[in-house]
C-alpha positions in Angstrom: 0.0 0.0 0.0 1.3 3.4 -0.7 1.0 6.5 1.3 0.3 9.6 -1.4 0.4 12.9 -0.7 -1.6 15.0 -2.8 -0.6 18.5 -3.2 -3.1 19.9 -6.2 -6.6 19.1 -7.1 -8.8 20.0 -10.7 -12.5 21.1 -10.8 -14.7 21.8 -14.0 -14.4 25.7 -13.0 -11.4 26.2 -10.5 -13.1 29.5 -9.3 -16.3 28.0 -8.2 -16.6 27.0 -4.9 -19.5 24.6 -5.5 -17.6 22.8 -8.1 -16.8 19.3 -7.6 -13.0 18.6 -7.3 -12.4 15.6 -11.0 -9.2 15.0 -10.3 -6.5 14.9 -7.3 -2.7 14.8 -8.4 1.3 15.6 -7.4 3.1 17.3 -10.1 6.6 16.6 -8.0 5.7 12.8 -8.6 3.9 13.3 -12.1 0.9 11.2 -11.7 -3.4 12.4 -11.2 -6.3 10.0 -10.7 -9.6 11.0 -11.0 -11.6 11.4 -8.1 -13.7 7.8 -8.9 -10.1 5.9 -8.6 -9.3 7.5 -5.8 -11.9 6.3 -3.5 -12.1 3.3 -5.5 -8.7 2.8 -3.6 -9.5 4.5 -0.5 -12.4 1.8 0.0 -9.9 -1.3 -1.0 -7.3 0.1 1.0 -5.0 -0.1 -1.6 -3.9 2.9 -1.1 -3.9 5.8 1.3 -4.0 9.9 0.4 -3.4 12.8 2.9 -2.2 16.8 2.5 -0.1 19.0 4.3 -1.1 22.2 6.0 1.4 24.4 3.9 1.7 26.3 7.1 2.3 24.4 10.0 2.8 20.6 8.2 0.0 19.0 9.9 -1.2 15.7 7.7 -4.5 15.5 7.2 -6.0 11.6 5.8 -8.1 12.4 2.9 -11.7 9.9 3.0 -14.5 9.4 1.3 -18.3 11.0 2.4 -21.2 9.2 1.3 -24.1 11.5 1.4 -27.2 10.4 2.2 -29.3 13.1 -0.3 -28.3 10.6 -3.5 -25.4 12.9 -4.4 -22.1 10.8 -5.3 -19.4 10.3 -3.3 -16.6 12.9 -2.8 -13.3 13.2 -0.9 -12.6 15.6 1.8 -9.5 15.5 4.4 -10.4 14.4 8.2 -7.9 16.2 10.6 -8.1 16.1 14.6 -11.9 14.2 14.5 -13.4 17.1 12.2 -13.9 16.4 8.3 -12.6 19.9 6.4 -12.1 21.2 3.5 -8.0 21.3 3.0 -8.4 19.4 -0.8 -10.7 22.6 -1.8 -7.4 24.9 -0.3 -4.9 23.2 -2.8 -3.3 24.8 -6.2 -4.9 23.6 -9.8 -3.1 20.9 -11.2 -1.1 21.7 -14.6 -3.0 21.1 -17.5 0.0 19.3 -19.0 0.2 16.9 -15.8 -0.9 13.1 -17.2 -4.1 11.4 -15.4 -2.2 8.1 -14.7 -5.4 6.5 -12.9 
């Protein structure tokens, strides 16, 4: 199982804060999965995915919320027993930057 660190995200409109985030990636390690591969992996625990608090370096685990209105699943980080919203706080992935999964 890796541990992947995930340092920019891509939505449909990267200035709308309603958007859903499409893809989650790491330009230093050239690779971006789409957010259904991610937490197809999440739930096999195949792999794991976290940020870093640019400021202070705190790791927060990135899950998956299943909401119970029939909207799809999403990822958001879980940090000191509170979900928030550190993925939504990340840069835009390059456009050039390959979707590997």
């Amino acid at each position: 199982m890796a541990d992947c660190q995930i340092t920019c995200i891509r939505k449909p409109d990267r200035n709308s804060p309603h958007e859903h985030i499409t893809h989650v990636g790491n330009p230093s390690n050239n690779w971006m999965w789409t957010r259904e591969a991610v937490i197809k992996s999440i739930d096999e625990k195949t792999n794991t995915f976290y940020v870093l608090d640019p400021i202070n370096n705190k790791r927060s685990d990135v899950g998956v919320v299943r909401p119970n209105d029939g909207r799809y699943p999403f990822l958001r980080t879980y940090s000191d027993g509170d979900w928030n919203n550190n993925l939504l706080s990340l840069n835009q992935c390059p456009l050039n930057l390959p979707i590997t999964k």
